[in-house]
C-alpha positions as MATLAB code, in Angstrom:
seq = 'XXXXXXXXXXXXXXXXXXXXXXXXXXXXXXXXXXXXXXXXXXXXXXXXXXXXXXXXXXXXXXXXXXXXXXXXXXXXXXXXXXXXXXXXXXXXXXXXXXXXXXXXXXXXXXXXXXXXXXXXXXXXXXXXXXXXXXXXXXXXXXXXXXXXXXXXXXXXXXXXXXXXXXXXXXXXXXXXXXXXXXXXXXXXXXXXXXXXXXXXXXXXXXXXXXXXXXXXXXXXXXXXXXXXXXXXXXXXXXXXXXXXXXXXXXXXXXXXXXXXXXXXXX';
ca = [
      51.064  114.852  127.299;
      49.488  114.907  130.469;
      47.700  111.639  132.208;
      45.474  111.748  134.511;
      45.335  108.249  135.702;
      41.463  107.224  135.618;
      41.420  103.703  137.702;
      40.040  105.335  141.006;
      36.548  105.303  139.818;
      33.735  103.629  141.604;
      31.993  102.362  138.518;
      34.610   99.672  139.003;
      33.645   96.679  141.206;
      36.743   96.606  143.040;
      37.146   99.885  143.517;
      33.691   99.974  144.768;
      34.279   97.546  147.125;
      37.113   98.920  148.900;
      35.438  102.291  149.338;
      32.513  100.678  150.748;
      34.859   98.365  152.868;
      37.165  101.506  153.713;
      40.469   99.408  152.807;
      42.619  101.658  152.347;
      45.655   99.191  150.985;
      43.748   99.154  147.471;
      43.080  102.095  147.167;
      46.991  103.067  147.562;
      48.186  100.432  145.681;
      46.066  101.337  142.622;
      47.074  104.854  142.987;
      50.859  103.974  143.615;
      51.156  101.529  140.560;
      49.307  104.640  138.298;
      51.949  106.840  139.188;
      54.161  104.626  138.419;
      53.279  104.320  135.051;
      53.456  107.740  134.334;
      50.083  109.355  135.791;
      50.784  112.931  137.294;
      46.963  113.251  138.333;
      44.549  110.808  139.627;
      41.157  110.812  139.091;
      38.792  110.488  142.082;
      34.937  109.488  141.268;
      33.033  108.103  143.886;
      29.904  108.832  142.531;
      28.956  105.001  142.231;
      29.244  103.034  145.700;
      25.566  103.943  146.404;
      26.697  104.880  149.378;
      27.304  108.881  150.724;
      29.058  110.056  148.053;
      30.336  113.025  150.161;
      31.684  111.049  152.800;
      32.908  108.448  150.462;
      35.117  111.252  148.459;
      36.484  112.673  151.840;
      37.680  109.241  153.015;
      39.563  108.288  149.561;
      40.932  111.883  149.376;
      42.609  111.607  153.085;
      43.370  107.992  152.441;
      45.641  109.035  149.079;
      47.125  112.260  150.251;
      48.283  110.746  153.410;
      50.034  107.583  151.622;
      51.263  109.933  148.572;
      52.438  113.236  149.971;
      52.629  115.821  147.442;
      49.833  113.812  145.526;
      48.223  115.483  142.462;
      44.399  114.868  142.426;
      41.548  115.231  140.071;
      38.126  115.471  142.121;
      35.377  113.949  139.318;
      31.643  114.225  139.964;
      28.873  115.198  138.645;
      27.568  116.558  142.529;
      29.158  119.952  143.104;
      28.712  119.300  146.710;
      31.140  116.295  146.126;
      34.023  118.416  144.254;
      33.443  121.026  147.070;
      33.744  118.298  149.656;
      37.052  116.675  147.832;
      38.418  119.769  148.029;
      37.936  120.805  151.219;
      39.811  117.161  152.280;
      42.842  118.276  150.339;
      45.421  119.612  152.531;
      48.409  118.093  150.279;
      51.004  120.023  148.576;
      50.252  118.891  145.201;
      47.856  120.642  142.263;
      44.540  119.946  141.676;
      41.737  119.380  138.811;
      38.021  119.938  138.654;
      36.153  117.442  136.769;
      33.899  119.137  135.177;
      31.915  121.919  133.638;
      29.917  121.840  130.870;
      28.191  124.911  128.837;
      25.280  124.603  131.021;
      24.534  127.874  133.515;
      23.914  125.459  136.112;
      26.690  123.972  135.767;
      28.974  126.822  135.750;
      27.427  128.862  138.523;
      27.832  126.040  140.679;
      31.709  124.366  139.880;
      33.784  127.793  138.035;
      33.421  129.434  141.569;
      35.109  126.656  143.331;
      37.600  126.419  140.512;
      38.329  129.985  141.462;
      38.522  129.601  144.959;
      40.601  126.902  145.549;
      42.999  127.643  142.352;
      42.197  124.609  140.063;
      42.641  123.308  136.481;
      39.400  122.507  135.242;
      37.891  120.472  132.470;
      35.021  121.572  130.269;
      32.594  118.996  128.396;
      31.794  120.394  125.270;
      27.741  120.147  126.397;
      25.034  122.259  126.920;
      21.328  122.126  127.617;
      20.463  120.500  124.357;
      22.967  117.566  124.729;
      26.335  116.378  122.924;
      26.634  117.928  119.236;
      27.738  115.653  116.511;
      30.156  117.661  114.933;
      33.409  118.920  115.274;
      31.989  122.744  114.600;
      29.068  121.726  117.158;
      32.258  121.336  119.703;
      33.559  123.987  118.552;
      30.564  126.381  119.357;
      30.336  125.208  122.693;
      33.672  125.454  123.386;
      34.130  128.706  122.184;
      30.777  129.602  124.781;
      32.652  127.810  127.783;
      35.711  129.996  127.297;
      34.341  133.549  127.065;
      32.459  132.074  130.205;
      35.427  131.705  131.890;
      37.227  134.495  131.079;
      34.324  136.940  131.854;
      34.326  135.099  135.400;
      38.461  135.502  136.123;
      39.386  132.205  135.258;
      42.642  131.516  133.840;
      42.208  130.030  130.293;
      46.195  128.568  131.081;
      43.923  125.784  133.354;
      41.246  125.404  131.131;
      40.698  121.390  129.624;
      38.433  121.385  126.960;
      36.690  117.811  126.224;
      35.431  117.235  123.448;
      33.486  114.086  124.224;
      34.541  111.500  122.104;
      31.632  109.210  121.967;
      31.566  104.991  121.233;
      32.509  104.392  117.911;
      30.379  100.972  117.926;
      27.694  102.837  118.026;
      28.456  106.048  116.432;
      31.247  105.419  113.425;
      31.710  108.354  112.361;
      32.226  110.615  116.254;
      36.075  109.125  116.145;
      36.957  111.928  113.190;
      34.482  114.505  114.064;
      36.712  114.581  117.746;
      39.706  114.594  115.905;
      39.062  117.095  113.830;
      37.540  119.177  116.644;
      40.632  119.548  118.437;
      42.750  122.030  116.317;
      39.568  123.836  116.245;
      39.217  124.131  119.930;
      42.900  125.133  120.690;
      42.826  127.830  117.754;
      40.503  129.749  120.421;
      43.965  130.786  122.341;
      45.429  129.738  125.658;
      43.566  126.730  126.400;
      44.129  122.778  126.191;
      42.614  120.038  125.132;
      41.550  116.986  127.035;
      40.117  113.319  126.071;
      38.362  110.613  128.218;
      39.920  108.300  125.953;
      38.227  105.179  126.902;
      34.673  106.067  125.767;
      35.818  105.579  121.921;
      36.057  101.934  122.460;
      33.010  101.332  124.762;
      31.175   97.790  123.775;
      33.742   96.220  121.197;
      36.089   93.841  121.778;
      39.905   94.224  122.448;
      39.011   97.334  123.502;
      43.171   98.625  124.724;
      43.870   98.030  121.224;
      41.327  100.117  119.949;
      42.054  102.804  122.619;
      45.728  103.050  122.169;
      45.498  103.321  118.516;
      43.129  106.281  118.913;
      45.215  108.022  121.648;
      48.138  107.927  118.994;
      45.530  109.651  116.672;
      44.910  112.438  118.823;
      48.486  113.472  120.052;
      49.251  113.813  116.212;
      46.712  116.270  116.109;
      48.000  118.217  119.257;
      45.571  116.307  122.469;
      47.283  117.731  125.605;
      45.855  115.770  128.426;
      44.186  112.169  128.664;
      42.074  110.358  131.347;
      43.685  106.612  130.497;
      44.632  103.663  132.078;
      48.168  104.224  132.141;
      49.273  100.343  133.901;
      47.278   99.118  130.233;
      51.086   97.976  127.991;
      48.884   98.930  124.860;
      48.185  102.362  126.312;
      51.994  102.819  127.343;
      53.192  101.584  124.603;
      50.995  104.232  122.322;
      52.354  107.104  124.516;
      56.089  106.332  124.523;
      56.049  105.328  120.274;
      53.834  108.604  119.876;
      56.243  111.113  122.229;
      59.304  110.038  120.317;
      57.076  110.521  116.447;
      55.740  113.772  117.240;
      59.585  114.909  118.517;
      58.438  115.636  122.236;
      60.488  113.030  123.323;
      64.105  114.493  122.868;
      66.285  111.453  121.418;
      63.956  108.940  122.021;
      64.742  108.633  126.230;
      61.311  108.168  127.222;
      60.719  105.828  124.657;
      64.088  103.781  125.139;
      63.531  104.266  129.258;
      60.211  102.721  128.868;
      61.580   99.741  127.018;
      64.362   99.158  129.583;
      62.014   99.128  132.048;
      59.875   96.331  130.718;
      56.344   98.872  130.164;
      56.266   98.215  126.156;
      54.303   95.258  124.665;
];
């Protein structure tokens, strides 16, 4: 299972605040105490601070890279100028993501190029111009339109994230299933993974890391490669480590017996 850790966002108030304040010391730490608990990527959106969103995504960028060499980093926005920006700041030795694509021309002609370019894994929404479909054979469609995209285009499908947009489950009951069920669907289309930003299932209910931990669970059994999470949340740790050593990806139990030793179970 791959995390991308998802705390660097600007939607957050303090996060927000220390991009408009340029302090870099929280901005590390939050990206230092991610990686700790088990994020290999970290997500980048500065799309939020009202401010220059360009300059905004250059400055965080340089800040993390030079306080994490060898940094992995996933550039989120929906302002192709602003993924083209974060990448151009990159000069670390790690890997990087594009967040995202969607079925959209638009969309595509403007982010799969850069993807290209500077060697990427990219995720794809499972949208196109008439919105988020409701169904897991809606997902499906669009998924299966994203990939022969790519592939016409010279992408490799190996870096291809498909998202399948789980939606708020306050709102929307019955979204949680139609995701799961969408995601042996999407990776019967060949060499491509699937992707969740996990947090939206939970969006305007209570307790919400106990909600999102139990759902995370839920997908790995049903073969969810990568997740945008919280991954300091206990709840959310806790759900990885149990899950790892159930599904028999974590040989012996280690992770799941490290993780305990180390204090990062509830």
């Amino acid at each position: 299972m791959l995390i991308i850790g998802e705390r660097i966002n600007s939607t957050r108030p303090k996060i927000c605040e220390a991009i408009r304040a340029r302090n870099a010391a929280d901005i590390l730490k939050e990206v230092k105490n991610q990686i700790a608990s088990g994020a290999v990527y970290i997500d980048v959106n500065c799309a939020a601070t009202t401010g220059d969103e360009l300059q905004d995504i250059d400055w965080v960028i340089s800040i993390i890279q030079s306080g994490v060499p060898g940094v992995n980093i996933c550039i989120d926005s929906p302002n192709y100028l602003a993924l083209e920006r974060g990448l151009k700041a990159y000069k670390s030795t790690g890997s990087l993501f594009i967040n995202s694509i969607t079925a959209e021309d638009a969309r595509i002609n403007n982010v799969l190029p850069l993807a290209i370019k500077y060697k990427t894994k990219l995720v794809a929404l499972t949208m196109d111009d008439k919105g988020m479909p409701d169904t897991a054979g809606g997902r499906f469609e669009i998924a299966k339109s994203i990939v022969g995209k790519v592939k016409r285009a010279g992408f490799n499908t190996n870096d291809l994230y498909i998202d399948a947009l789980i939606r708020p489950i306050s709102t929307e009951p019955a979204q949680a299933a139609e995701f799961l069920k969408s995601i042996k669907m999407i990776k019967a289309l060949g060499d491509v993974k699937t992707i969740c930003g996990l947090s939206n299932v939970s969006f305007g209910l209570p307790n919400r890391a106990l909600v999102n931990s139990i759902f995370l669970a839920m997908a790995m059994s049903e073969g969810l490669d990568a997740a945008i999470i919280d991954p300091t949340e206990k709840r959310i740790a806790s759900s990885l480590a149990a899950s790892g050593a159930l599904l028999g990806v974590d040989e012996y139990c280690g992770g799941y017996i490290r993780a305990f030793r180390e204090g990062k179970l509830i």
